[in-house]
SEBARO-893047 format. One record per residue: residue number from 0; x, y, z of N, C-alpha, C in turn; residue in three letters. Coordinates in steps of 0.05 Angstrom, whole numbers. Example, Ala and Ser with C-alpha at 12.3 -4.5 7.8 and 13.67 -1.06 7.14 Angstrom:
BEGIN
- pos/n.east/n.north/n.up/ca.east/ca.north/ca.up/c.east/c.north/c.up/code
- 0/264/-114/156/246/-90/156/264/-66/156/ALA
- 1/257/-45/142/273/-21/143/258/1/157/SER
This chain:
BEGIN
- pos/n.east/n.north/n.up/ca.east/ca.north/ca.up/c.east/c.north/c.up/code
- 0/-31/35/277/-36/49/252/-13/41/232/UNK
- 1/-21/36/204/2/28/191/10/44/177/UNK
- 2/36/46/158/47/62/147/56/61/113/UNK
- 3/44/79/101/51/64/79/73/57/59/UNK
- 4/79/41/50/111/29/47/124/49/26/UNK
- 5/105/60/3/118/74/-13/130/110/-1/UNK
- 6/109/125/10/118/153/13/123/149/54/UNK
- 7/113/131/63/124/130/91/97/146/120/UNK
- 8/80/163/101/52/172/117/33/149/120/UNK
- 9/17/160/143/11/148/163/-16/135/149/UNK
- 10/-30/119/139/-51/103/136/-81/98/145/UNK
- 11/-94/118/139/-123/126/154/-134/94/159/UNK
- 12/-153/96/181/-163/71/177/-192/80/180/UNK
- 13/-217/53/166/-231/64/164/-252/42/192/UNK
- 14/-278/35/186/-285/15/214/-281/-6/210/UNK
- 15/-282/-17/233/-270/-45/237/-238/-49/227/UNK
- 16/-225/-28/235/-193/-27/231/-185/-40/202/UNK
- 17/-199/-27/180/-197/-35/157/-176/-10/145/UNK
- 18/-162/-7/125/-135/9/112/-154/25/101/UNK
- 19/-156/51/91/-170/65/75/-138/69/49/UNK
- 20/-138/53/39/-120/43/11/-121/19/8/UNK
- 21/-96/4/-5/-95/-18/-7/-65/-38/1/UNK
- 22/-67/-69/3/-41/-73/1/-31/-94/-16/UNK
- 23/-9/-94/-23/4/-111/-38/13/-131/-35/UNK
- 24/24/-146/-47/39/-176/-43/50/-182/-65/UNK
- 25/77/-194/-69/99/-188/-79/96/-223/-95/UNK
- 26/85/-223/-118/90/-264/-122/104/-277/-115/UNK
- 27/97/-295/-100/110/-314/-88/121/-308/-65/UNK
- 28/108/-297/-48/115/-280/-30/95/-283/-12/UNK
- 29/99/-288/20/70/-283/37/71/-254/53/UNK
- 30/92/-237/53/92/-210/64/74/-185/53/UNK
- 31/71/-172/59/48/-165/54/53/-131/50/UNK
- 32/53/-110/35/63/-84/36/30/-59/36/UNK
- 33/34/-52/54/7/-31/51/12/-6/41/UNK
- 34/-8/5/25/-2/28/9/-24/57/3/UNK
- 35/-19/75/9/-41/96/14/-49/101/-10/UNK
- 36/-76/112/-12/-93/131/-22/-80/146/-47/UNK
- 37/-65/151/-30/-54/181/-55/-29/164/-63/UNK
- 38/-22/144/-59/4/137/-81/-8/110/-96/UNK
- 39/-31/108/-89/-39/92/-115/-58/109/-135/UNK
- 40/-61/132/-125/-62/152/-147/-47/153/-169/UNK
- 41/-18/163/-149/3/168/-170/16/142/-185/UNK
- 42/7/126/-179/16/93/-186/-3/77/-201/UNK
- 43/-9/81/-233/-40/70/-229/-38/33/-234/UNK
- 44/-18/25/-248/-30/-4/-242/5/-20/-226/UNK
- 45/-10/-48/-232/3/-65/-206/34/-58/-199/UNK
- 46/44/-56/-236/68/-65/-246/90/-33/-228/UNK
- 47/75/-10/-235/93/11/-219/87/16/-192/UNK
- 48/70/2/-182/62/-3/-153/91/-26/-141/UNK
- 49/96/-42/-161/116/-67/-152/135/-53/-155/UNK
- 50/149/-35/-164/175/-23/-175/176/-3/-157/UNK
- 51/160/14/-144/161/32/-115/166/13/-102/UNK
- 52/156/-6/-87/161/-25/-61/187/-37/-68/UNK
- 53/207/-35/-41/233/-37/-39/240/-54/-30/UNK
């Protein structure tokens, strides 16, 4: 189960071991950051999604 990078809770998954959120990638970058439900709520587009991930 993964965790999500901004608040640190745990990452529902939904079938076929799919994220019920989303994840990120950093340009130019192949790492990959996953991110829940409720903090891309509070996060609405890419730019303050990139400025949470540390």
């Amino acid at each position: 189960m993964a965790k999500c990078t901004i608040c640190g809770n745990k990452i529902a998954e939904l079938f076929l071991e799919k994220l019920k959120g989303t994840i990120i990638k950093k340009p130019g970058k192949s790492k990959q950051y996953p991110v829940c439900f409720e903090c891309q709520k509070k996060f609405k587009n890419h730019e303050e999604l990139m400025k949470e991930i540390k």
